[in-house]
C-alpha atoms as a printed R data frame, in Angstrom:
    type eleno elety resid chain resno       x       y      z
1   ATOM     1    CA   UNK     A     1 -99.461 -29.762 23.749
2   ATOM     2    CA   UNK     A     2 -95.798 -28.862 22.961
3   ATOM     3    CA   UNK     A     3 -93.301 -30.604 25.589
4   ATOM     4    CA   UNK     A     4 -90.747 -27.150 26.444
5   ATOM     5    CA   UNK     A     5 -87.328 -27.725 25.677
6   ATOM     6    CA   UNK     A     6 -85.108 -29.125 28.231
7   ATOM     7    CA   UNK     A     7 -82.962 -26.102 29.369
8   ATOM     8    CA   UNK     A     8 -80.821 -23.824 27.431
9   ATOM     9    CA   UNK     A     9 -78.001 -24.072 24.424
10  ATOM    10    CA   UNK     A    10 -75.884 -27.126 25.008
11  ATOM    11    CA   UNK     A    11 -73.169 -25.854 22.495
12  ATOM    12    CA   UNK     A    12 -72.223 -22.632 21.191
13  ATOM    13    CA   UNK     A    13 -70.749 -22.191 18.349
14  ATOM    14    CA   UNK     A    14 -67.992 -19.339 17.184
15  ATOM    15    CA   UNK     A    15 -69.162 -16.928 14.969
16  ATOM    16    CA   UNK     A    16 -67.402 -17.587 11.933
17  ATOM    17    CA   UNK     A    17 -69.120 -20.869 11.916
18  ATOM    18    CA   UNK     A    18 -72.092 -19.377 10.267
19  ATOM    19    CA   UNK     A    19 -73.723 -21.853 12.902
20  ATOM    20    CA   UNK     A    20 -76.559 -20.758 14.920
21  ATOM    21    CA   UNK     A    21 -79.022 -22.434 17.700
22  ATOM    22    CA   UNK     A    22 -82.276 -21.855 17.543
23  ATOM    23    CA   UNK     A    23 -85.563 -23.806 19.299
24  ATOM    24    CA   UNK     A    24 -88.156 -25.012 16.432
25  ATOM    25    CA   UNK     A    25 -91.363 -26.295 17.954
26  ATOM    26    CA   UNK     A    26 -92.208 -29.261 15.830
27  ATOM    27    CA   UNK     A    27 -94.691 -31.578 16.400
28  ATOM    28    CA   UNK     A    28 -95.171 -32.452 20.139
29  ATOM    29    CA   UNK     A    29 -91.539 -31.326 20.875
30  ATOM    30    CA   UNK     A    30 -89.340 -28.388 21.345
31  ATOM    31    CA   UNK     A    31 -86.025 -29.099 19.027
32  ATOM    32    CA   UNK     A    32 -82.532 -27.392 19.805
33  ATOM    33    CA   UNK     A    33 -81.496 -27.112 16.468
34  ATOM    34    CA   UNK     A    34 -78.088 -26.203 14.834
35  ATOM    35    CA   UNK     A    35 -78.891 -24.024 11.683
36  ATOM    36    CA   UNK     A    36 -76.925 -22.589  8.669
37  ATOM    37    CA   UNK     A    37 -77.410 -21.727  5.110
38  ATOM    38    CA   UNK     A    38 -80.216 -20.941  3.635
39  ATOM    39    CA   UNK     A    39 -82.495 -21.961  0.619
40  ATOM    40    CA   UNK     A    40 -85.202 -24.556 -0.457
41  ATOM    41    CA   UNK     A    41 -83.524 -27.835  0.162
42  ATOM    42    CA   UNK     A    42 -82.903 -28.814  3.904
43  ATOM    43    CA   UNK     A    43 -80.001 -31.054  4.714
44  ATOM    44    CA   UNK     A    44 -81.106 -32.837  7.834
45  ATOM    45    CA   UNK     A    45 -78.743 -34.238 10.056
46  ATOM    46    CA   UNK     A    46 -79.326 -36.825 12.781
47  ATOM    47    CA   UNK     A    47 -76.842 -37.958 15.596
48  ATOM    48    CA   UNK     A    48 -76.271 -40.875 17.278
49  ATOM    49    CA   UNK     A    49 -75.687 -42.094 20.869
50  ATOM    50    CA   UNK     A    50 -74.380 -40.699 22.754
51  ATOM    51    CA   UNK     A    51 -73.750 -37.550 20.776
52  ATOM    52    CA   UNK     A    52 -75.372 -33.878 19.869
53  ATOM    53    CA   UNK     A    53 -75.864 -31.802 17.098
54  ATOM    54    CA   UNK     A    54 -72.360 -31.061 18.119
55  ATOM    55    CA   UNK     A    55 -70.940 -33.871 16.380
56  ATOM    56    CA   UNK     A    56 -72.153 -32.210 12.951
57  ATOM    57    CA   UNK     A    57 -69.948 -29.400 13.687
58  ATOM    58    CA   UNK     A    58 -67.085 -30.166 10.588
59  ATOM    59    CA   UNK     A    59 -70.132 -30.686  7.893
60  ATOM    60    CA   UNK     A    60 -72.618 -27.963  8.846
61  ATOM    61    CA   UNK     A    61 -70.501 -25.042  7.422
62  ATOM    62    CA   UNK     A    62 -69.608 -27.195  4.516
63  ATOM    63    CA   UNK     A    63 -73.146 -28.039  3.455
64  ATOM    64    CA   UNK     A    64 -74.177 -24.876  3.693
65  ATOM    65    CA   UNK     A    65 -71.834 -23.253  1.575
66  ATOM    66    CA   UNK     A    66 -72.925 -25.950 -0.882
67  ATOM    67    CA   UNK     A    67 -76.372 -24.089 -0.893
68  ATOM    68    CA   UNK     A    68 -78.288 -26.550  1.689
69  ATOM    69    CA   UNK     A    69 -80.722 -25.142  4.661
70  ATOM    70    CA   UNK     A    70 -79.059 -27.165  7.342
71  ATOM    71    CA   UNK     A    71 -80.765 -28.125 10.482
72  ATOM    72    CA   UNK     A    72 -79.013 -30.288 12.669
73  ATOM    73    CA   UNK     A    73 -81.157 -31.167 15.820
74  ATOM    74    CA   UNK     A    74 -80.595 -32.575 19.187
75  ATOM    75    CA   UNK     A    75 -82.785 -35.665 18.627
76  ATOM    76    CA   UNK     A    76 -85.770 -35.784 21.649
77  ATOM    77    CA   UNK     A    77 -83.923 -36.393 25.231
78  ATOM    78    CA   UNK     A    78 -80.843 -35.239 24.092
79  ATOM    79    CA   UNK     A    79 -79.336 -31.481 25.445
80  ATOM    80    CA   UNK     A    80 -81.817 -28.639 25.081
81  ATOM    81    CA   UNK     A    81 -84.272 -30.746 22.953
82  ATOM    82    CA   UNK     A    82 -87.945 -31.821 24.746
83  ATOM    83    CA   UNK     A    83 -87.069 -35.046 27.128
84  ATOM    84    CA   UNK     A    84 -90.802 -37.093 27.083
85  ATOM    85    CA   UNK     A    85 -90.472 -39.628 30.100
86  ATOM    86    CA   UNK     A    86 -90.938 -43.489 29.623
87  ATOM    87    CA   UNK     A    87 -89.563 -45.821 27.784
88  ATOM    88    CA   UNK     A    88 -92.236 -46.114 24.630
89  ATOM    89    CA   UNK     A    89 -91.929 -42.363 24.017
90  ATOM    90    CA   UNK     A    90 -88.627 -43.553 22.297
91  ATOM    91    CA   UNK     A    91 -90.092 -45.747 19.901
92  ATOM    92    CA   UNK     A    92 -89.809 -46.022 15.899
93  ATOM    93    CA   UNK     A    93 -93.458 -44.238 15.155
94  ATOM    94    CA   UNK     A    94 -91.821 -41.531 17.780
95  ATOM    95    CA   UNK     A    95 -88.173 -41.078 16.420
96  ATOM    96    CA   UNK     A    96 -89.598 -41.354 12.626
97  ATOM    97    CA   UNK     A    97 -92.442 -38.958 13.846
98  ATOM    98    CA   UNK     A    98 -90.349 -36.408 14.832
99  ATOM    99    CA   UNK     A    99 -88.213 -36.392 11.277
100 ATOM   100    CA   UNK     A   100 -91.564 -35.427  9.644
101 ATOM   101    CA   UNK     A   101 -92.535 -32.875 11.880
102 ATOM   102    CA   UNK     A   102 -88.716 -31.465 11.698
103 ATOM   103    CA   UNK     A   103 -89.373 -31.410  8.047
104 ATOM   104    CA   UNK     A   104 -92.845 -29.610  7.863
105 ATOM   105    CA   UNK     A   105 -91.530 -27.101 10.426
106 ATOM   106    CA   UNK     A   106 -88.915 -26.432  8.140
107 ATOM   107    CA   UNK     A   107 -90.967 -25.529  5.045
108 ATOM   108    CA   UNK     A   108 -88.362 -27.313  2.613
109 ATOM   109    CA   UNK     A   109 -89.766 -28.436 -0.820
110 ATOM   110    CA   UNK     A   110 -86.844 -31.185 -0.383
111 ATOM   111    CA   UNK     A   111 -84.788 -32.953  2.033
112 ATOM   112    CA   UNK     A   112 -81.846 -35.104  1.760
113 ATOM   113    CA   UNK     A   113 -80.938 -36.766  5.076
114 ATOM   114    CA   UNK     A   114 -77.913 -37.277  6.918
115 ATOM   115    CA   UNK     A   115 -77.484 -39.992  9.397
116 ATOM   116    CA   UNK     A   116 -75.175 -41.816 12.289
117 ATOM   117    CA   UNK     A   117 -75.340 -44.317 14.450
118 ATOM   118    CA   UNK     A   118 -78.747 -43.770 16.066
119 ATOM   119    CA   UNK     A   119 -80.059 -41.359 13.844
120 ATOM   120    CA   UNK     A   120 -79.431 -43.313 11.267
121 ATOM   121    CA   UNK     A   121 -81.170 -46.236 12.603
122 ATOM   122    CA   UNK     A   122 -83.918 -43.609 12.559
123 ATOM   123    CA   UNK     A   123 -83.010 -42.626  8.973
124 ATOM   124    CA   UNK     A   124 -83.117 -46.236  7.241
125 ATOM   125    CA   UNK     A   125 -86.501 -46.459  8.792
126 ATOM   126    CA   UNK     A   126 -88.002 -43.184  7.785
127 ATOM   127    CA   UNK     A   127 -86.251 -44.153  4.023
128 ATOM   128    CA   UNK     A   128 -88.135 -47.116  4.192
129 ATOM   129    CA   UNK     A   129 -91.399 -46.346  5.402
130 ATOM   130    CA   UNK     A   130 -91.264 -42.723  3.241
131 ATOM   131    CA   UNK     A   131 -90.187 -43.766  0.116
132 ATOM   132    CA   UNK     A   132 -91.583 -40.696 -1.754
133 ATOM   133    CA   UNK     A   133 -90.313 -37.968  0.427
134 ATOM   134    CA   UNK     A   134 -86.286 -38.110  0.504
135 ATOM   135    CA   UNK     A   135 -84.049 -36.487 -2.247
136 ATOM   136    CA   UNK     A   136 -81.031 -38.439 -0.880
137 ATOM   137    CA   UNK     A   137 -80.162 -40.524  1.838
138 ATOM   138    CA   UNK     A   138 -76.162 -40.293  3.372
139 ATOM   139    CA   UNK     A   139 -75.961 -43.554  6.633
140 ATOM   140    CA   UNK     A   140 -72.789 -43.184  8.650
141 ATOM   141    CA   UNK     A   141 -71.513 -46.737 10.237
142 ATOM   142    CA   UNK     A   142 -75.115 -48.481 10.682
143 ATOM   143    CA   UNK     A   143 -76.094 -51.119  8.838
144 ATOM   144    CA   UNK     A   144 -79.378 -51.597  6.859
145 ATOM   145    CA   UNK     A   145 -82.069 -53.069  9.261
146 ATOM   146    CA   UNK     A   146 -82.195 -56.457  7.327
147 ATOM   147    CA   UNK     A   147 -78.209 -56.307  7.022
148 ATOM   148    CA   UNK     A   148 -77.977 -56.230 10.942
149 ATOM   149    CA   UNK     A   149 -80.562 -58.553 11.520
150 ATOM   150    CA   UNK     A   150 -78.491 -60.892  9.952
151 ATOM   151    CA   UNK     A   151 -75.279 -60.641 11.433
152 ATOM   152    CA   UNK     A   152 -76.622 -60.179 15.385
153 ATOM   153    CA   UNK     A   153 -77.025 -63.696 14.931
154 ATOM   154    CA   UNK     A   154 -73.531 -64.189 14.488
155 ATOM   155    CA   UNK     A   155 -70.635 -64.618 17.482
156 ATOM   156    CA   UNK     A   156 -68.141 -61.840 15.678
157 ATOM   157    CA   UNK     A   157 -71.445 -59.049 15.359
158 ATOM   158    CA   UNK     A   158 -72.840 -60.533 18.909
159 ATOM   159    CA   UNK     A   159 -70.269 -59.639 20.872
160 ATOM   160    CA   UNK     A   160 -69.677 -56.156 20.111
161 ATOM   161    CA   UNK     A   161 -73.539 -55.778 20.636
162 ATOM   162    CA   UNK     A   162 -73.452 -56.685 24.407
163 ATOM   163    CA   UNK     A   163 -74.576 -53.008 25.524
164 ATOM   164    CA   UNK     A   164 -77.245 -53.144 24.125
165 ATOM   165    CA   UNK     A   165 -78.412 -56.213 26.198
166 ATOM   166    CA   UNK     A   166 -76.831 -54.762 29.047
167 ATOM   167    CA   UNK     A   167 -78.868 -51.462 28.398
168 ATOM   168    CA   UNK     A   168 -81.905 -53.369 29.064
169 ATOM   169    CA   UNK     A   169 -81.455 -53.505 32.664
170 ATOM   170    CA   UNK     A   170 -83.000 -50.967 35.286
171 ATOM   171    CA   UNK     A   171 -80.669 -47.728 36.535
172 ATOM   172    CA   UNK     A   172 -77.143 -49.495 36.060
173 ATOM   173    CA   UNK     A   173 -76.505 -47.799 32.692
174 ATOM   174    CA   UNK     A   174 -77.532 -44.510 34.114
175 ATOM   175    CA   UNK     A   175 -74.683 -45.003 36.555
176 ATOM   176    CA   UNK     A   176 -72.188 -46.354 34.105
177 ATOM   177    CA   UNK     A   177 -72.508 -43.398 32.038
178 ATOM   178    CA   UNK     A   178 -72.379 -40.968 35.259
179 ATOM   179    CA   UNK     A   179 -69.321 -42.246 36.161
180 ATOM   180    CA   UNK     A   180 -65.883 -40.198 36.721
181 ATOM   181    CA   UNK     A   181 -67.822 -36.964 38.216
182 ATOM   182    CA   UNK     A   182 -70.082 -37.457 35.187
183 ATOM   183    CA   UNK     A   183 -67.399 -37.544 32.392
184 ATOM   184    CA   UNK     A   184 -67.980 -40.722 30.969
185 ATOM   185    CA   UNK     A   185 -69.962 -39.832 28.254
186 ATOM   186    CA   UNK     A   186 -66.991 -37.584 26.724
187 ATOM   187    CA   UNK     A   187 -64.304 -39.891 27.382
188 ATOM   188    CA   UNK     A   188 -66.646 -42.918 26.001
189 ATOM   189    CA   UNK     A   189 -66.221 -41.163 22.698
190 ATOM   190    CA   UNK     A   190 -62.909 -39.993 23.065
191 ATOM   191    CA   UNK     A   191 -61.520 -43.235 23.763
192 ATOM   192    CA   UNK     A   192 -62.894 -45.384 21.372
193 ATOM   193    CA   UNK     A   193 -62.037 -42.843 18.696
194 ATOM   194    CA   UNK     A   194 -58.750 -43.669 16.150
195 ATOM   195    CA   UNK     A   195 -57.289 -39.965 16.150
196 ATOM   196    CA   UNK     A   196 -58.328 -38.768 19.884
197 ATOM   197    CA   UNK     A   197 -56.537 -35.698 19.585
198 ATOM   198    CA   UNK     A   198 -59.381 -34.312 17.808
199 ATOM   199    CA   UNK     A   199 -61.658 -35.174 21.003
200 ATOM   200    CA   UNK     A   200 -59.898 -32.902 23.647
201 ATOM   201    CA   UNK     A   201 -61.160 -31.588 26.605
202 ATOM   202    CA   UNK     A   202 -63.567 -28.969 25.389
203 ATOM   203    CA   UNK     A   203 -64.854 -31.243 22.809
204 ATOM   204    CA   UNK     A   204 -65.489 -34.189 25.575
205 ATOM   205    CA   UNK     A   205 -66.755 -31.258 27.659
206 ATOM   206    CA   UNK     A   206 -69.517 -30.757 25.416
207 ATOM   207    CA   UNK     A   207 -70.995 -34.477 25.808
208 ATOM   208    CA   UNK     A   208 -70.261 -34.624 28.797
209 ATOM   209    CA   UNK     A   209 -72.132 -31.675 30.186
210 ATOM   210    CA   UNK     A   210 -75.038 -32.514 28.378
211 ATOM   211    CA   UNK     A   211 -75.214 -35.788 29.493
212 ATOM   212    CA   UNK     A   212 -75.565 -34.314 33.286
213 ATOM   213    CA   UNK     A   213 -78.542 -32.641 32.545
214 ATOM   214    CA   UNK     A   214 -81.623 -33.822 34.659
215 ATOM   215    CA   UNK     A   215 -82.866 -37.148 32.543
216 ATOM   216    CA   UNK     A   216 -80.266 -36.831 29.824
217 ATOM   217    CA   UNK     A   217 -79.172 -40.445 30.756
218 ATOM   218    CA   UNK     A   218 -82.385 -41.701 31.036
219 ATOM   219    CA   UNK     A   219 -83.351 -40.715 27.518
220 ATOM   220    CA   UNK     A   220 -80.208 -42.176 25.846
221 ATOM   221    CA   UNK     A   221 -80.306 -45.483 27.095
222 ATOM   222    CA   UNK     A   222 -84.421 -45.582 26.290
223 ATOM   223    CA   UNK     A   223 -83.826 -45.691 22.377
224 ATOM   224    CA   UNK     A   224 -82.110 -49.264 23.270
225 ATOM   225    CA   UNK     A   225 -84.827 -50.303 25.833
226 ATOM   226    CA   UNK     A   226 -87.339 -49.484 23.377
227 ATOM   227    CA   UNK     A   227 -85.586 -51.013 20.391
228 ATOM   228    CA   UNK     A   228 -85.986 -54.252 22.135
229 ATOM   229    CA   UNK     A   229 -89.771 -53.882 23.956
230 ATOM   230    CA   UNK     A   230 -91.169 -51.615 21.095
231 ATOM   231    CA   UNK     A   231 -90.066 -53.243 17.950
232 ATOM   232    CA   UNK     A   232 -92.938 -53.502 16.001
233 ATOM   233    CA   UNK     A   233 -94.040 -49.812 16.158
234 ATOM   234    CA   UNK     A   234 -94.090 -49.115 12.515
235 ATOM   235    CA   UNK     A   235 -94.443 -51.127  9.514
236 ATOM   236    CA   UNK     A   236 -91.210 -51.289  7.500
237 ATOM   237    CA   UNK     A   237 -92.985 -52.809  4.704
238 ATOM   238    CA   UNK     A   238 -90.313 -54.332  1.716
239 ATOM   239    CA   UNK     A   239 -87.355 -52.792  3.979
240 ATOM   240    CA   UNK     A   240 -86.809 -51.415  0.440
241 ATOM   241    CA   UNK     A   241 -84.977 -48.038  0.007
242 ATOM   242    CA   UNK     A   242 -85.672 -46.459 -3.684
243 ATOM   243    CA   UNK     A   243 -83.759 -43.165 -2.930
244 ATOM   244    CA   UNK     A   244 -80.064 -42.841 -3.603
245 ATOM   245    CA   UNK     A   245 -77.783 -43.644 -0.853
246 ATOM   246    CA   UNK     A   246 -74.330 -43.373  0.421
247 ATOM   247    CA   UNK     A   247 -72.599 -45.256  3.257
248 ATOM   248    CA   UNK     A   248 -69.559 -43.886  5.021
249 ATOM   249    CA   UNK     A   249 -68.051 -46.530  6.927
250 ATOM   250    CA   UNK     A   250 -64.939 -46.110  9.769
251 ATOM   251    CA   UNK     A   251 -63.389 -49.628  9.680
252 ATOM   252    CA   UNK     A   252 -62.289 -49.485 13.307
253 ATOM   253    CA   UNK     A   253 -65.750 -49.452 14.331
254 ATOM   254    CA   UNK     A   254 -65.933 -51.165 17.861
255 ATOM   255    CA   UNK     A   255 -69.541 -51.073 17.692
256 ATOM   256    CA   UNK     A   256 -70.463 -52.682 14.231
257 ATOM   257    CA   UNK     A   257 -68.458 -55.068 12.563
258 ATOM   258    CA   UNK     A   258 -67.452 -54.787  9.100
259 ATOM   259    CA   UNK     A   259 -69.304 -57.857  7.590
260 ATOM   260    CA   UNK     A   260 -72.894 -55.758  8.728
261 ATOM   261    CA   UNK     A   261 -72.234 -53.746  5.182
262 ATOM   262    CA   UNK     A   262 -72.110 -56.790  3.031
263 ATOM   263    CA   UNK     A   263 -75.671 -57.421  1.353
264 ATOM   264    CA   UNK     A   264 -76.611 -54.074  1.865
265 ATOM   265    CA   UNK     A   265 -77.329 -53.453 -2.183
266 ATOM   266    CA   UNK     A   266 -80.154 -56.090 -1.810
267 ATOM   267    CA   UNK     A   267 -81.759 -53.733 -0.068
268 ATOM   268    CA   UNK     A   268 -80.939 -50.094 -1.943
269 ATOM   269    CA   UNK     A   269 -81.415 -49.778 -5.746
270 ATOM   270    CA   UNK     A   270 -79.122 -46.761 -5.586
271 ATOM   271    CA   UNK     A   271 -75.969 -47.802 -3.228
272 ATOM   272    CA   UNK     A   272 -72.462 -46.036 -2.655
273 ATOM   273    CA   UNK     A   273 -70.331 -47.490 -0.135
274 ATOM   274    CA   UNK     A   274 -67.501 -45.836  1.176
275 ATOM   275    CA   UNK     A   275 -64.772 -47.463  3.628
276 ATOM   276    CA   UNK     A   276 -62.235 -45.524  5.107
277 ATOM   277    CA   UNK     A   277 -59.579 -47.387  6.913
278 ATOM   278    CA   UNK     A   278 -58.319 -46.422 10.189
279 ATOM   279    CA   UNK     A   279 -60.782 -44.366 11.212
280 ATOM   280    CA   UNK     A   280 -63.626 -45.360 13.839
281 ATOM   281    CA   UNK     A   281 -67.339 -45.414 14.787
282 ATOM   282    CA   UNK     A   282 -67.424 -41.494 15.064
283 ATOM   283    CA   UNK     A   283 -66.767 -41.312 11.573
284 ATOM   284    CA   UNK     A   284 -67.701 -37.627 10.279
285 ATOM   285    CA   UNK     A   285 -65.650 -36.363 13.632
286 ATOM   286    CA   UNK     A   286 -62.819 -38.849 13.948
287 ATOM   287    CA   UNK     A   287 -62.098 -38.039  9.853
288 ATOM   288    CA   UNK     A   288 -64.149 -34.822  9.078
289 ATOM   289    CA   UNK     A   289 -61.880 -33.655  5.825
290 ATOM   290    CA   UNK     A   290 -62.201 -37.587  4.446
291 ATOM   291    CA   UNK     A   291 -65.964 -37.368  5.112
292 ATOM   292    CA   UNK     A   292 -66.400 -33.994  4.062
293 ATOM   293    CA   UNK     A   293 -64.326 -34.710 -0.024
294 ATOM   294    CA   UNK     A   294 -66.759 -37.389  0.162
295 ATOM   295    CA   UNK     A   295 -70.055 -35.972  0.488
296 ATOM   296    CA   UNK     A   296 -68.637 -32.693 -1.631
297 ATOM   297    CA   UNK     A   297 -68.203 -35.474 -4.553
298 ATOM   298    CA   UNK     A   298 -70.901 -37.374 -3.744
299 ATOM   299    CA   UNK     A   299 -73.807 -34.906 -3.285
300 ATOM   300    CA   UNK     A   300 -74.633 -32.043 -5.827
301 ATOM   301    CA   UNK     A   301 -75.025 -28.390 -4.873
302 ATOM   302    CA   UNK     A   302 -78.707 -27.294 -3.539
């Protein structure tokens, strides 16, 4: 049975985007996906917490007029996407589950993936556990799973970390992030961001009203809850990744410290790391023309 999607469009693009929104059923889920381009090879992206689609807005257009199918979805509890209820409906199998089905639904005969924060904590683990079925793999500011489970054990990477612990308790983070008439969640991004001026009000808007939607909060904060009660959901094997792979690292991440990219090549045969200085967590937003001469060197056309 396919879980209907939670509501309508939470972002509208312009026209001369190329950008549209469609609703893919996929799986168990209903997907509110951001499309452009066309052709065999699907550029995936996944965002992170607590983000949209929306925050692939500067590379869509790009990667499609590099000849990629681009799909760009809300990941499950997140805007008009399918919000499943309880905690172990966020779980690895899940969030890795739903890549594949995104994939099939698409038809592509190949995908190369595109990743931040917690879609790309879903990313290294699909890598991983899919080693076959990736063209190329592109991580924004998270560190390889073996990487980070290194440095959490240390004070400088511990510290930053402490919402995560602090997402493990019962309805407090829901209220944190409904805060300020239920702007938080824009001005969360906005404010830990290096060049805020690109994260005015309409752009803050956009988070924010998606994070009011019935559940919306709930959902977010059950990736961490389930991160730390369903763990061992999928076997990660080697923790090898055997597909080519880029990092794209903001240094003024106040999330992830620096040191969680050191060590990662013991892990990826194929590893390009890039480190852009001055610019934060929200990476492909807070310096979309660095990111996007990046991946226009970095990847080739479709």
């Amino acid at each position: 049975m396919t879980l209907k999607p939670s509501g309508g469009p939470s972002w509208s693009p312009e026209p001369d985007t190329g950008i549209s929104i469609d609703f893919v059923e996929a799986g168990e889920l209903t997907f509110e996906v951001a499309k452009a381009g066309e052709g065999d090879h699907l550029a995936l992206l996944l965002h992170g917490f607590p983000e949209l689609h929306f925050s692939w807005r500067h590379q869509i257009p790009l990667l499609a007029g590099m000849g990629y199918r681009v799909w760009a979805p809300n990941l499950r509890g997140y805007g008009g996407t399918s919000r499943p209820e309880g905690v172990r409906n966020y779980a690895f199998d899940k969030l890795t589950g739903d890549v594949d089905a995104l994939i099939n639904a698409s038809g592509a005969k190949k995908v190369t993936l595109f990743a931040h924060d917690w879609g790309a904590i879903i990313a290294w683990a699909y890598a991983i556990t899919r080693k076959t079925a990736l063209e190329r793999l592109i991580i924004m500011n998270v560190p390889h799973p073996k990487t980070a489970q290194r440095e959490i054990k240390r004070w400088h990477q511990r510290k930053k970390s402490w919402y995560i612990y602090f997402f493990q308790l019962p309805f407090l983070p829901e209220k944190v992030l409904a805060r300020n008439d239920g702007n938080a969640v824009g001005e969360l991004i906005a404010s830990t961001s290096c060049n805020r001026e690109l994260f005015g009000r309409e752009v803050r808007d956009v988070y924010s009203e998606a994070s009011r939607r019935p559940g919306a909060r709930t959902a977010m904060v059950n990736y961490y809850r389930a991160l730390a009660r369903h763990r061992d959901t999928l076997n990660m094997g080697d923790f090898r990744v055997e597909v080519p792979t880029l990092m794209v690292w903001g240094e003024e991440d106040v999330a992830i410290h620096i040191k969680c990219t050191e060590g990662t090549e013991d892990w990826v045969t194929d590893l390009t790391l890039e480190r852009l200085p001055g610019v934060s967590h929200w990476v492909q937003q807070d310096a979309p023309e660095k990111v996007n001469a990046i991946l226009q060197q970095w990847l080739p056309r479709a």
